[in-house]
N, CA, C and O atoms as a Tripos MOL2 file, in Angstrom:
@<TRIPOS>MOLECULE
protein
  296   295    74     0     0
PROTEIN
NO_CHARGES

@<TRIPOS>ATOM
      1 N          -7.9540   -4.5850   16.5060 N.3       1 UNK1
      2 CA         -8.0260   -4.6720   15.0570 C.3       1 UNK1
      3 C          -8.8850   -3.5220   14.5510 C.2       1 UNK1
      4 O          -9.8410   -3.1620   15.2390 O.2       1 UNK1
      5 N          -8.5550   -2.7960   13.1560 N.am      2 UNK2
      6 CA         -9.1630   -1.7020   12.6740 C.3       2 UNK2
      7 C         -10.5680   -2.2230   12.4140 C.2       2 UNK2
      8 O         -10.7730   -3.4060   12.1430 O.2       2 UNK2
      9 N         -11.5560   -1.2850   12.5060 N.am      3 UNK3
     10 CA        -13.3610   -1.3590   12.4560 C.3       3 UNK3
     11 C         -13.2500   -1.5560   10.6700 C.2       3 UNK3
     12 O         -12.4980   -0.9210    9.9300 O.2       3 UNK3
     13 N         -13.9960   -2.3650   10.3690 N.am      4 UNK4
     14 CA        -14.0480   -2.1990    8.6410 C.3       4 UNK4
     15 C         -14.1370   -1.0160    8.1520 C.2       4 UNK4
     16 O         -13.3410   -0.6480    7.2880 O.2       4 UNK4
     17 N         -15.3450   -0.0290    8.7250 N.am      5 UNK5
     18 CA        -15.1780    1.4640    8.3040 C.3       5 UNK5
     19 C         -14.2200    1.8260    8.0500 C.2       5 UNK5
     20 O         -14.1880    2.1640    6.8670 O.2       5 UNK5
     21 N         -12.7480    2.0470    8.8700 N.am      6 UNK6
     22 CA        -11.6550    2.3160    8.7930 C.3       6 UNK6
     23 C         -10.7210    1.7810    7.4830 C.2       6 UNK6
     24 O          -9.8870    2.5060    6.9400 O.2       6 UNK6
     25 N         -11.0030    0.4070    7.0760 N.am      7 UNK7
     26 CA        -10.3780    0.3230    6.1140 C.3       7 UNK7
     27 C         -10.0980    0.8610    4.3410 C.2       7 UNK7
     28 O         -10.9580    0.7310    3.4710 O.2       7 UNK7
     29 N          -9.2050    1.2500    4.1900 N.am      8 UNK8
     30 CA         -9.3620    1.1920    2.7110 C.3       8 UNK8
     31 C          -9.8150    0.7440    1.6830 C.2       8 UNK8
     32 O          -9.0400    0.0160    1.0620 O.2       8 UNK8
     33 N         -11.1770    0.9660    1.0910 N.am      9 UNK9
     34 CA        -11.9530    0.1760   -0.0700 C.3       9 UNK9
     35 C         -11.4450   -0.1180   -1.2320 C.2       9 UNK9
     36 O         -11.0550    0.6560   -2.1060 O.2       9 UNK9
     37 N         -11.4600   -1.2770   -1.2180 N.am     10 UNK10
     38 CA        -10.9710   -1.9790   -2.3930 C.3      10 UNK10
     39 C         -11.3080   -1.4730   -3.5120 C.2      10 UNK10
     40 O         -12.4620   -1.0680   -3.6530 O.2      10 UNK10
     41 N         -10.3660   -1.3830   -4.5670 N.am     11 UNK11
     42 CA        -11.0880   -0.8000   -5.9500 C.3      11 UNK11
     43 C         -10.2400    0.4380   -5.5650 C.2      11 UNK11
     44 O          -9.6430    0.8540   -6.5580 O.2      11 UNK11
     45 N          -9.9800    1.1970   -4.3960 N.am     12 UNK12
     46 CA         -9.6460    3.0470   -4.1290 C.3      12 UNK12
     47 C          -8.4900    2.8770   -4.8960 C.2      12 UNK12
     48 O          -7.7260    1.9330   -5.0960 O.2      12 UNK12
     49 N          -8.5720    4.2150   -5.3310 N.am     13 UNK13
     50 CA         -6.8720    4.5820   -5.6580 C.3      13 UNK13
     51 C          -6.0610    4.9950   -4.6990 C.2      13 UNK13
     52 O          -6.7520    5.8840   -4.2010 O.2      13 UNK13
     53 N          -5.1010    4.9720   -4.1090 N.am     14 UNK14
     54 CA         -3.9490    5.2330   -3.1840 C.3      14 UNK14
     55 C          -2.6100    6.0190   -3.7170 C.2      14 UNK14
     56 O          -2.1120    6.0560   -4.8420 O.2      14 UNK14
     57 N          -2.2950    6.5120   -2.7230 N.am     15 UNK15
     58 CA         -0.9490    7.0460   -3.0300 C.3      15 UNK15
     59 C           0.0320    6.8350   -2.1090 C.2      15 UNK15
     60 O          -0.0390    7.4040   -1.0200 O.2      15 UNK15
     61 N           1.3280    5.7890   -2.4880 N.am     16 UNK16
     62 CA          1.7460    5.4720   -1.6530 C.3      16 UNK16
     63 C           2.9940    6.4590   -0.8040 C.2      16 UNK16
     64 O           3.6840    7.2660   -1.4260 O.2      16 UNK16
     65 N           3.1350    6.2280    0.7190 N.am     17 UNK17
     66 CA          4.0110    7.4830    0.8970 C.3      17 UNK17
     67 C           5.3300    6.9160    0.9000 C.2      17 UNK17
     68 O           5.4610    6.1020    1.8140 O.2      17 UNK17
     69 N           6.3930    7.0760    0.1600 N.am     18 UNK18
     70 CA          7.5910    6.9310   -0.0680 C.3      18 UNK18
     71 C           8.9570    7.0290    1.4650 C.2      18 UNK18
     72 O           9.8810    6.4210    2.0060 O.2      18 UNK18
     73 N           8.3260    7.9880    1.4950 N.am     19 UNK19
     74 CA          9.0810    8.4700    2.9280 C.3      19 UNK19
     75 C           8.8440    7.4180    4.3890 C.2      19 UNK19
     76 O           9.7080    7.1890    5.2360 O.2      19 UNK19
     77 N           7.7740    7.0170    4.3780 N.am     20 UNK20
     78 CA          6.9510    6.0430    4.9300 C.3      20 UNK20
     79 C           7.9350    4.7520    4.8090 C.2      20 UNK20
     80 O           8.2720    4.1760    5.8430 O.2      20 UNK20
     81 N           8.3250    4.3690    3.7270 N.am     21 UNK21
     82 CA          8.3530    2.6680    3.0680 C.3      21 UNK21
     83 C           9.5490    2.0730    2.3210 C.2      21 UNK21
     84 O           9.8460    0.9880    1.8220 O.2      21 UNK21
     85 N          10.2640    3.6530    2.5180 N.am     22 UNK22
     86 CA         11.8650    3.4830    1.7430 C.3      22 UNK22
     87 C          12.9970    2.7370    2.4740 C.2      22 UNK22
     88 O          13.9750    2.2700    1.8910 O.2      22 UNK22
     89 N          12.7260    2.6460    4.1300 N.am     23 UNK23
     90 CA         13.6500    1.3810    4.8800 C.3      23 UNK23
     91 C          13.3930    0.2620    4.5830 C.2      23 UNK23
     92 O          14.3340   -0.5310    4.5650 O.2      23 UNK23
     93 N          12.5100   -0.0520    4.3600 N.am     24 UNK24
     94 CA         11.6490   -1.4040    4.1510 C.3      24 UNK24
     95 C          11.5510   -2.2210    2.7380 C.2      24 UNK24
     96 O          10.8920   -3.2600    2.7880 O.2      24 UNK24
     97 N          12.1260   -1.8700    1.4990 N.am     25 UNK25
     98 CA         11.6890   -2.1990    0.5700 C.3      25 UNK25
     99 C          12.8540   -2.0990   -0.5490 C.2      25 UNK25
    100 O          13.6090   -1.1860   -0.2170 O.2      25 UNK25
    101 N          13.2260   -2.6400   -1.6180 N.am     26 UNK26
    102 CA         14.0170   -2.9330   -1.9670 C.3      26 UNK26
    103 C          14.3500   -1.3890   -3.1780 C.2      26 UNK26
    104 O          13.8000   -0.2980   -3.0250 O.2      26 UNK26
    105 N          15.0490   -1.6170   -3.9630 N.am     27 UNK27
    106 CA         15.9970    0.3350   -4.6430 C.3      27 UNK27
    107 C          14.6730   -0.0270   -5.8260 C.2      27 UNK27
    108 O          13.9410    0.9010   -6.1730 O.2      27 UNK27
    109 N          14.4750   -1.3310   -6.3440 N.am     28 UNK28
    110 CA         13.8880   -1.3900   -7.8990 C.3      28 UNK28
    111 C          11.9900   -1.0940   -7.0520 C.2      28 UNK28
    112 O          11.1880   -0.6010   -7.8450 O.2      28 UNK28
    113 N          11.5810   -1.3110   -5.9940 N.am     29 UNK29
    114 CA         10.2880   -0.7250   -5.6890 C.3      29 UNK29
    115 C          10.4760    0.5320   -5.7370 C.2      29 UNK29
    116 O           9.7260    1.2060   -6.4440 O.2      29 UNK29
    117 N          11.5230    1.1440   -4.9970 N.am     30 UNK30
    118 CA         11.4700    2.5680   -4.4580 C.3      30 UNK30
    119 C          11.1700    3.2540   -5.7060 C.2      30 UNK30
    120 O          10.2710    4.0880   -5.8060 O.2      30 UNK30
    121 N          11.9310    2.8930   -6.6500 N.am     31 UNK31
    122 CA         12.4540    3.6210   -8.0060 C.3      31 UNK31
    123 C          11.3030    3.4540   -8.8810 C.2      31 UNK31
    124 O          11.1130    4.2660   -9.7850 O.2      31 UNK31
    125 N          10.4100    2.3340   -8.6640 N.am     32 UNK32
    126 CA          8.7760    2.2850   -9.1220 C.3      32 UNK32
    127 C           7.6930    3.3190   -8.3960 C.2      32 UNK32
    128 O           6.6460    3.6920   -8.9260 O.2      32 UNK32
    129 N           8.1300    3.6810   -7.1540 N.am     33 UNK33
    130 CA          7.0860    4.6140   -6.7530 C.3      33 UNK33
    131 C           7.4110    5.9940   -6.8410 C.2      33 UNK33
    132 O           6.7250    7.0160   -6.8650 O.2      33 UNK33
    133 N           8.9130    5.7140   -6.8930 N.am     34 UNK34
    134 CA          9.4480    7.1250   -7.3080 C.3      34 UNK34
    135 C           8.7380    7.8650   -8.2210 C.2      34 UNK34
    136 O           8.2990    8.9970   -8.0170 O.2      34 UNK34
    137 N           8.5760    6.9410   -9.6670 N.am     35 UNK35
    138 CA          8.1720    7.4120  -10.8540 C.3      35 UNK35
    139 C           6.5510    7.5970  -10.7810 C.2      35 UNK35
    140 O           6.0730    8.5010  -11.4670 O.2      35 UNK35
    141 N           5.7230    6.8340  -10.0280 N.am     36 UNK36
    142 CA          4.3520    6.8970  -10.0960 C.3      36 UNK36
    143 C           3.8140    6.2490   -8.9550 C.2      36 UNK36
    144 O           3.2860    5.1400   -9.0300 O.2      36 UNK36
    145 N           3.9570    7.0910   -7.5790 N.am     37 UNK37
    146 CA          3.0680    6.3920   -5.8340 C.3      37 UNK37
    147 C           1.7260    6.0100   -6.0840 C.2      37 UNK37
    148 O           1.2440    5.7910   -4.9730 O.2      37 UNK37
    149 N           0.9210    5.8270   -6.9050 N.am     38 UNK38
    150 CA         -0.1040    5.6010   -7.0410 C.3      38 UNK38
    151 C          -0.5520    4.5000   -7.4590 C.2      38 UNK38
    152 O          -0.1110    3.9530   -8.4700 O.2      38 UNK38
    153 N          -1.8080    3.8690   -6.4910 N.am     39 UNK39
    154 CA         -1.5660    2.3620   -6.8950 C.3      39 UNK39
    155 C          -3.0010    2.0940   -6.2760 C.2      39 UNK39
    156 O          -3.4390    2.7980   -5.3660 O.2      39 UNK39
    157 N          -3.8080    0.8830   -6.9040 N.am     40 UNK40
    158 CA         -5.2800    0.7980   -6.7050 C.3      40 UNK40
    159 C          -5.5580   -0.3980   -6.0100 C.2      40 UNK40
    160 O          -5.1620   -1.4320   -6.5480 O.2      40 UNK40
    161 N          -6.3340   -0.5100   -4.6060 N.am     41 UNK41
    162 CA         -5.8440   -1.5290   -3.3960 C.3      41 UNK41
    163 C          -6.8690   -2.3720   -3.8610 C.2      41 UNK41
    164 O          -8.0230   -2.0290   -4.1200 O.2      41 UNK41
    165 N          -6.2520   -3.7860   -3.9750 N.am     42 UNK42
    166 CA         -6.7390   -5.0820   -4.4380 C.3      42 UNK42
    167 C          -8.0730   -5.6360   -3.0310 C.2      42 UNK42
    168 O          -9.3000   -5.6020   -2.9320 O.2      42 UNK42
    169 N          -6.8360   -6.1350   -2.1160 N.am     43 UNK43
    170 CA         -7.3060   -7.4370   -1.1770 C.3      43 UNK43
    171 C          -6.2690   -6.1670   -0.0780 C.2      43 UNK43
    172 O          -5.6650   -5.1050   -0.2350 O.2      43 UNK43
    173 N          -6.7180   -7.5330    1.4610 N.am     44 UNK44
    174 CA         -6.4100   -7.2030    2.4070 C.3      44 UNK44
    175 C          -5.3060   -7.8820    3.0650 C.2      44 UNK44
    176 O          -5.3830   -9.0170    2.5970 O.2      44 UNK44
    177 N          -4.3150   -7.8630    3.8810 N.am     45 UNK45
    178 CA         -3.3460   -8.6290    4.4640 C.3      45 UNK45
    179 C          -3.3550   -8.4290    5.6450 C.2      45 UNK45
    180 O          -3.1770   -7.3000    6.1030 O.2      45 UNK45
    181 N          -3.5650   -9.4880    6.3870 N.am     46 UNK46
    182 CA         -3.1490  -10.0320    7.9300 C.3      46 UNK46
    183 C          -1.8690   -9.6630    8.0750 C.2      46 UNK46
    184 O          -1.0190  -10.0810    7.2890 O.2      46 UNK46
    185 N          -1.5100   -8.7020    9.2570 N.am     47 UNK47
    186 CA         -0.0270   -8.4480    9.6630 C.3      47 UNK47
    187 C           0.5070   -9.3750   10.7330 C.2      47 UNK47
    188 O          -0.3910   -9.8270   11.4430 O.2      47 UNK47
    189 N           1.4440   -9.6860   10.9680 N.am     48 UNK48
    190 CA          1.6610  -10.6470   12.2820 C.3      48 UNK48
    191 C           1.0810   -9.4810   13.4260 C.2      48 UNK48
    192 O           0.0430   -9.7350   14.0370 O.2      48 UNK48
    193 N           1.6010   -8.5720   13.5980 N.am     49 UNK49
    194 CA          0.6410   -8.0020   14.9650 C.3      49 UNK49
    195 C          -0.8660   -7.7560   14.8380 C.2      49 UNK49
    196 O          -1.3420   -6.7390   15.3410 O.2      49 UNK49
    197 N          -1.6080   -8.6000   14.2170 N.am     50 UNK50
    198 CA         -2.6590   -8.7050   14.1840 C.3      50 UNK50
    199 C          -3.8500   -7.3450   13.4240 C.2      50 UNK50
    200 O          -5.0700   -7.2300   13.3070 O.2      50 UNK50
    201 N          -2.9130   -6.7060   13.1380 N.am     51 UNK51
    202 CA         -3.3180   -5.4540   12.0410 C.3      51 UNK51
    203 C          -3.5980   -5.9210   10.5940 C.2      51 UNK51
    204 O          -3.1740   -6.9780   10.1270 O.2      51 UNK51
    205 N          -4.5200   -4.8260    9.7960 N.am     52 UNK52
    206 CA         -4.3480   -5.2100    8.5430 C.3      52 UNK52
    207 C          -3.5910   -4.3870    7.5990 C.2      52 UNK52
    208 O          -3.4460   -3.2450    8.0350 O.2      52 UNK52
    209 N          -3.0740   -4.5760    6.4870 N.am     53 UNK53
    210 CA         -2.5430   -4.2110    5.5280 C.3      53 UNK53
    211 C          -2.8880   -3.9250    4.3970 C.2      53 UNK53
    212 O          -4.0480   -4.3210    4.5110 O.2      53 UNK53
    213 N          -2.8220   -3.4840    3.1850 N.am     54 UNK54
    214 CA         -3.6240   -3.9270    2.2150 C.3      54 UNK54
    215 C          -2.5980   -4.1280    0.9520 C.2      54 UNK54
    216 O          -1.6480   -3.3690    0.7560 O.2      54 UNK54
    217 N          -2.9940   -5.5280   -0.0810 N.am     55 UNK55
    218 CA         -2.4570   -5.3770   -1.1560 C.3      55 UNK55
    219 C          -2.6030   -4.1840   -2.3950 C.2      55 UNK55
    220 O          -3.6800   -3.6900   -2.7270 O.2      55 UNK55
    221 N          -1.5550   -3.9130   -2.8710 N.am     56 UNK56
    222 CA         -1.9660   -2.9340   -3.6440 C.3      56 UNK56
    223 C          -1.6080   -3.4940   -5.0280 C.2      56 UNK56
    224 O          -1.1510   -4.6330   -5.1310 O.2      56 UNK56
    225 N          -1.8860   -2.4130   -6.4810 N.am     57 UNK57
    226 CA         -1.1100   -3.1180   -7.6310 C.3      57 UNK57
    227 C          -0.6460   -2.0450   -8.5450 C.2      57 UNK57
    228 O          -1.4090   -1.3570   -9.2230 O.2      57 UNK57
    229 N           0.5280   -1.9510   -8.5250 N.am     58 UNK58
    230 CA          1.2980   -0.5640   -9.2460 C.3      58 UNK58
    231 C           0.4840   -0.4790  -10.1800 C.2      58 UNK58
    232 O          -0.4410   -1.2160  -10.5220 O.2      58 UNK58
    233 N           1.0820    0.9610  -10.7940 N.am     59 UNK59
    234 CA          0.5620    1.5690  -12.1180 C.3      59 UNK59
    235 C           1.4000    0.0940  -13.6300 C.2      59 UNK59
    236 O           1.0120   -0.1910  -14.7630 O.2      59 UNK59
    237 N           2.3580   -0.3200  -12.9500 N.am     60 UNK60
    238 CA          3.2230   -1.7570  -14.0340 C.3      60 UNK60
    239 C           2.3630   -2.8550  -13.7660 C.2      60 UNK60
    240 O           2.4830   -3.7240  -14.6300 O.2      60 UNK60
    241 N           1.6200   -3.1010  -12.9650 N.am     61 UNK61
    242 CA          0.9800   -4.7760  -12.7900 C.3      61 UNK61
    243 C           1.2000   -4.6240  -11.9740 C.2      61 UNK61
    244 O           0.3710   -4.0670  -11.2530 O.2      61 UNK61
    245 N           2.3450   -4.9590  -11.5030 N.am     62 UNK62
    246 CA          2.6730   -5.6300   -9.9680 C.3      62 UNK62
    247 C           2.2350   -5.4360   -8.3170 C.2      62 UNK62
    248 O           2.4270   -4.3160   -7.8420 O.2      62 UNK62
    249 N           1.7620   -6.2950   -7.6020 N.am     63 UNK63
    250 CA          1.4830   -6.2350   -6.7400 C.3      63 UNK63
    251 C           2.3160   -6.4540   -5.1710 C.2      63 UNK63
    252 O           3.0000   -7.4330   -4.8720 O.2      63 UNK63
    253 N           2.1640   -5.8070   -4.7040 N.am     64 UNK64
    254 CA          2.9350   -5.2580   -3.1930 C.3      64 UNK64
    255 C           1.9450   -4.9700   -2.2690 C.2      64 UNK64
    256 O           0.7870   -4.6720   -2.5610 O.2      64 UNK64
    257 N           2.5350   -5.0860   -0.8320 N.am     65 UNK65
    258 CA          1.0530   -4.6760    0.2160 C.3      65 UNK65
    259 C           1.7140   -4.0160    1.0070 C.2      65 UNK65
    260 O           2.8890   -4.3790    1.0360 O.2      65 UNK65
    261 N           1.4310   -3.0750    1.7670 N.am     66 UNK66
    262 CA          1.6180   -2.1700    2.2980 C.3      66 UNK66
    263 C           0.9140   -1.7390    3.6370 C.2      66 UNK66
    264 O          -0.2170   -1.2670    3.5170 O.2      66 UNK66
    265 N           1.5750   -1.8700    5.1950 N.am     67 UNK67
    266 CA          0.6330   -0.9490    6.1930 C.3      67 UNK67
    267 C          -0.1110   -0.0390    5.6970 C.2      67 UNK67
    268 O           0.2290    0.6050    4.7050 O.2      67 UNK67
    269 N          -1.6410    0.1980    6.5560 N.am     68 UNK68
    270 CA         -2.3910    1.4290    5.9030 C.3      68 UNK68
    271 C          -1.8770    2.5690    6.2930 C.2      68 UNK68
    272 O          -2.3200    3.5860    5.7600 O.2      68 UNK68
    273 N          -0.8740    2.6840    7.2640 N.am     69 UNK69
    274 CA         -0.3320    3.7320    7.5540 C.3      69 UNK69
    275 C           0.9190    4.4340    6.4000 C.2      69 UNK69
    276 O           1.5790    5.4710    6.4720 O.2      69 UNK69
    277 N           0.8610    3.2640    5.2890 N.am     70 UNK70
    278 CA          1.9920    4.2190    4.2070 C.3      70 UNK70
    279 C           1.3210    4.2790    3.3590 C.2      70 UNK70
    280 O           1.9530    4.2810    2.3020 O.2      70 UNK70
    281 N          -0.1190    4.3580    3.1940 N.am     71 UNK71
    282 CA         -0.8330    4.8390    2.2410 C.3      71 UNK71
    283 C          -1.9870    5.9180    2.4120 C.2      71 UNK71
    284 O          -2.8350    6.0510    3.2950 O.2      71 UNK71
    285 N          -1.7260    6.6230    1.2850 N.am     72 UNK72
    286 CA         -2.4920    8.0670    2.0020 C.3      72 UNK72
    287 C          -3.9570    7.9900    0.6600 C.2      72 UNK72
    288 O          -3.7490    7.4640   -0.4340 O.2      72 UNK72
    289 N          -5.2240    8.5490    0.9980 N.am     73 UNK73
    290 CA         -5.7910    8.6700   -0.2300 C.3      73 UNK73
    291 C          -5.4160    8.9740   -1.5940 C.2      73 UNK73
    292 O          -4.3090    9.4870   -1.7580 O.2      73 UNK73
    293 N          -6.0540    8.7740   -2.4750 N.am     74 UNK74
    294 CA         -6.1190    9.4800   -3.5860 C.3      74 UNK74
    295 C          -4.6700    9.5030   -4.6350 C.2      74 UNK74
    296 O          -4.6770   10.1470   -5.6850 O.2      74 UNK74
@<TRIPOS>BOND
     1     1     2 1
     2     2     3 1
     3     3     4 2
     4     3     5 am
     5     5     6 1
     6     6     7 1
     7     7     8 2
     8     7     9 am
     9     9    10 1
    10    10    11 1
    11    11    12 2
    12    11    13 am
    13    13    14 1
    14    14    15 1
    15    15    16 2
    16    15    17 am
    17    17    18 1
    18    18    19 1
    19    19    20 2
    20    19    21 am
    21    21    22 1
    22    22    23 1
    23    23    24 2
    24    23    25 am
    25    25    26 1
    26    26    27 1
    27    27    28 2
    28    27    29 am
    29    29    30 1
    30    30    31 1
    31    31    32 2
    32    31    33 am
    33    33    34 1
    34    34    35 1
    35    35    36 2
    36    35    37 am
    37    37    38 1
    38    38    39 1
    39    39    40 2
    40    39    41 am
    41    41    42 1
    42    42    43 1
    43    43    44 2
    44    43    45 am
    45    45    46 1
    46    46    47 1
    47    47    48 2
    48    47    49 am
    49    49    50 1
    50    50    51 1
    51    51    52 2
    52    51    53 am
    53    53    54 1
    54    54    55 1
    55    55    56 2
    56    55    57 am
    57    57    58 1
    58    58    59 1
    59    59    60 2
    60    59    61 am
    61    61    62 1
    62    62    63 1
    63    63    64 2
    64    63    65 am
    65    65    66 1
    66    66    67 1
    67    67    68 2
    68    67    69 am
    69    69    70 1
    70    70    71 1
    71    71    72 2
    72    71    73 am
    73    73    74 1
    74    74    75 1
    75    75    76 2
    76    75    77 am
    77    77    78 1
    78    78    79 1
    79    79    80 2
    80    79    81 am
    81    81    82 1
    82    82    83 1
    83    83    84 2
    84    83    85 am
    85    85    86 1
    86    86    87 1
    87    87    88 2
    88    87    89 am
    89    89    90 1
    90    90    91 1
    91    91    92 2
    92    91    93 am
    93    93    94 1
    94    94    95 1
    95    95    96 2
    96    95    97 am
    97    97    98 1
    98    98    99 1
    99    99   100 2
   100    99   101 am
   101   101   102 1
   102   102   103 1
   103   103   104 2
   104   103   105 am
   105   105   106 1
   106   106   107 1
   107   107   108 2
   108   107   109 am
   109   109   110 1
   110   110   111 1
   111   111   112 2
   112   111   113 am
   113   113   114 1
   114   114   115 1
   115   115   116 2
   116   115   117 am
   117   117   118 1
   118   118   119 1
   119   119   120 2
   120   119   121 am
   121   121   122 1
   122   122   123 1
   123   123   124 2
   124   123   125 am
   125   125   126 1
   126   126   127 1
   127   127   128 2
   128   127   129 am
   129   129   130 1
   130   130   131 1
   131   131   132 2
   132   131   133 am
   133   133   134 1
   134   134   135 1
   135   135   136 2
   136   135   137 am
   137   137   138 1
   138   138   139 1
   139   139   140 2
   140   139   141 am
   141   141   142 1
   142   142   143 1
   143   143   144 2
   144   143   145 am
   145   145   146 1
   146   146   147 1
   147   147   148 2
   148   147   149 am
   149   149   150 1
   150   150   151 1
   151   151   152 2
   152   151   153 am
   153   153   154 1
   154   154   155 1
   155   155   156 2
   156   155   157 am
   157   157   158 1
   158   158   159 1
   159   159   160 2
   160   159   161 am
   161   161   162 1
   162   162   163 1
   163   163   164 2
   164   163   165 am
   165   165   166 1
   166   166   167 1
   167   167   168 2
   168   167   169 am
   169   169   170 1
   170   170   171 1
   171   171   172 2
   172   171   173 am
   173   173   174 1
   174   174   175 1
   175   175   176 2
   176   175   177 am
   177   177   178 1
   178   178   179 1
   179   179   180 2
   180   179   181 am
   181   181   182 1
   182   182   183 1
   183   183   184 2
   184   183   185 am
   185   185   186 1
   186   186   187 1
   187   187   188 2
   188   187   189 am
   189   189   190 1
   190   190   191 1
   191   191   192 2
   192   191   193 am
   193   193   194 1
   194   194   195 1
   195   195   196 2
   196   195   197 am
   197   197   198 1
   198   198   199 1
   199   199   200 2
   200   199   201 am
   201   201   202 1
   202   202   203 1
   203   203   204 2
   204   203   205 am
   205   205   206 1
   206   206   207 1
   207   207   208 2
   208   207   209 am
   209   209   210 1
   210   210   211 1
   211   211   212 2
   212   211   213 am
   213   213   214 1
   214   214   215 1
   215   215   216 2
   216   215   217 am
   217   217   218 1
   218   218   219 1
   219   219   220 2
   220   219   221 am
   221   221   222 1
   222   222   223 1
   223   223   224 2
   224   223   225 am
   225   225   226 1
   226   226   227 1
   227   227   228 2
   228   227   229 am
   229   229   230 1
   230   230   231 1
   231   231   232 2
   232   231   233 am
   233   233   234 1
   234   234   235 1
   235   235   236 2
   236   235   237 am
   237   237   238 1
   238   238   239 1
   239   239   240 2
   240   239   241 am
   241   241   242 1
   242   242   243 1
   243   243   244 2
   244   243   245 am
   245   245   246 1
   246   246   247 1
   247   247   248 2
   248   247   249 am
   249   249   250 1
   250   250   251 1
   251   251   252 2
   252   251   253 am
   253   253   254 1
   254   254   255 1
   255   255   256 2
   256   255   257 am
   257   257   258 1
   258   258   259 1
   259   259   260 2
   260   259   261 am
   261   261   262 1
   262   262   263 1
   263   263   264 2
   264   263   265 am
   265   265   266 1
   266   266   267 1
   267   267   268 2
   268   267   269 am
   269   269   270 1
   270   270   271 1
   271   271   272 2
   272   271   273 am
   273   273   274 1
   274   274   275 1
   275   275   276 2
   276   275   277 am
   277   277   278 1
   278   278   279 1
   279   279   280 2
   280   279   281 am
   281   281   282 1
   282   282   283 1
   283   283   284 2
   284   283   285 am
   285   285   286 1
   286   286   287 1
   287   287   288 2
   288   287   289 am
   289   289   290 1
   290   290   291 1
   291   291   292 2
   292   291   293 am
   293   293   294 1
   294   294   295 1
   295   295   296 2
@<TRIPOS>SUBSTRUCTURE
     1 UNK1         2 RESIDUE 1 A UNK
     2 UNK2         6 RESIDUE 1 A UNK
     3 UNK3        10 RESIDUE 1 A UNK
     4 UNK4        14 RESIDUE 1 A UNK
     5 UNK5        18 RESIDUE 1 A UNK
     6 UNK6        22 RESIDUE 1 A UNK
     7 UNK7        26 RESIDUE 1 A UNK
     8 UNK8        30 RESIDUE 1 A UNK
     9 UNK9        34 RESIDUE 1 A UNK
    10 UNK10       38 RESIDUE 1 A UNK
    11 UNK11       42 RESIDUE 1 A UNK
    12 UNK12       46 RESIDUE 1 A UNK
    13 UNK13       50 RESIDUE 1 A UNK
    14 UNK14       54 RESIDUE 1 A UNK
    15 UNK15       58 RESIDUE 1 A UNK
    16 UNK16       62 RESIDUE 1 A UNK
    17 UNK17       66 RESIDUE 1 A UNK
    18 UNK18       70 RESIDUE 1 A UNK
    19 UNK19       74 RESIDUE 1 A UNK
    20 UNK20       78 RESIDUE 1 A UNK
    21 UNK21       82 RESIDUE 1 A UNK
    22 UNK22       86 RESIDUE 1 A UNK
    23 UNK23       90 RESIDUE 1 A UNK
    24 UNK24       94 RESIDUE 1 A UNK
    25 UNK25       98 RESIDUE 1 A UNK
    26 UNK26      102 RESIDUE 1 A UNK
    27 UNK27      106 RESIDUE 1 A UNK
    28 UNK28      110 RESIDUE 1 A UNK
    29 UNK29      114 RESIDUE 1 A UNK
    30 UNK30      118 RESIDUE 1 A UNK
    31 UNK31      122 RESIDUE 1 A UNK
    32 UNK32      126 RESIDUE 1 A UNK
    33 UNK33      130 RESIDUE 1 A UNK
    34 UNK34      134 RESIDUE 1 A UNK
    35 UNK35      138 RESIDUE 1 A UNK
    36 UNK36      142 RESIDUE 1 A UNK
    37 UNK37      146 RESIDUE 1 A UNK
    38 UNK38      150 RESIDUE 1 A UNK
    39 UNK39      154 RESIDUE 1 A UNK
    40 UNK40      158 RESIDUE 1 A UNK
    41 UNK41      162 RESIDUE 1 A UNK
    42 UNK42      166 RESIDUE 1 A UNK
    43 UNK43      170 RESIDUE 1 A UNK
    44 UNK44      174 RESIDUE 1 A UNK
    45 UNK45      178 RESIDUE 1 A UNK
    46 UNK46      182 RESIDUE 1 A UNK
    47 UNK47      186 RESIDUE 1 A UNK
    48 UNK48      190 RESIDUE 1 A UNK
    49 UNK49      194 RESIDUE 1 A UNK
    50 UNK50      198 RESIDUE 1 A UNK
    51 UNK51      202 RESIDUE 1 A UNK
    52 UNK52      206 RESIDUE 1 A UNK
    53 UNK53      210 RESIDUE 1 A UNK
    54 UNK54      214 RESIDUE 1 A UNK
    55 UNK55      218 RESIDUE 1 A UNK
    56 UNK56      222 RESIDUE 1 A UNK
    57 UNK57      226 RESIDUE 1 A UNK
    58 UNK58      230 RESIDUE 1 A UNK
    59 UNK59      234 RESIDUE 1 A UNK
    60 UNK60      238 RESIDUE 1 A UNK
    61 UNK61      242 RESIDUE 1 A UNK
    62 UNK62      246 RESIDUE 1 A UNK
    63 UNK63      250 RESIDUE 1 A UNK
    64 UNK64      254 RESIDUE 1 A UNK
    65 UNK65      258 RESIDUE 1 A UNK
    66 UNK66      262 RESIDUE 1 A UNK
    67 UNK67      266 RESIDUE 1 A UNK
    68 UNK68      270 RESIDUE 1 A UNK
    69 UNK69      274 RESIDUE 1 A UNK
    70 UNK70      278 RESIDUE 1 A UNK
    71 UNK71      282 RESIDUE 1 A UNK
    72 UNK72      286 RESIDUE 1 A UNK
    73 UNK73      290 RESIDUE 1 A UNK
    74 UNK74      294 RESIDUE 1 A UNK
């Protein structure tokens, strides 16, 4: 499991990577990050392989979570 150091601080802004997350996710997300990848990480999510994730919450409201591996700083 990732060291807390490692994780993404809540409150950060993120940018999510598209290229990363476009198998995985439905045309009306894609077409939300299309317009604006940037998104400010809420809370944390338990992955079934025992990794964490983090929730994020678009620039619209909405919230989605994402491996930390499809989110890049800033």
């Amino acid at each position: 499991m990732p060291q807390s150091e490692n994780l993404t601080r809540i409150g950060s802004t993120v940018k999510i990577s598209l290229d990363k997350v476009r198998d995985r996710i439905s045309g009306a997300l894609i077409k939300k990050i299309s317009s604006n990848p940037r998104a400010t990480v809420m809370d944390y999510k338990m992955t079934d392989g025992g990794g964490v994730g983090v929730v994020v919450k678009l620039v619209d409201g909405t919230k989605n979570w994402f491996f930390d591996n499809e989110i890049g700083r800033g």
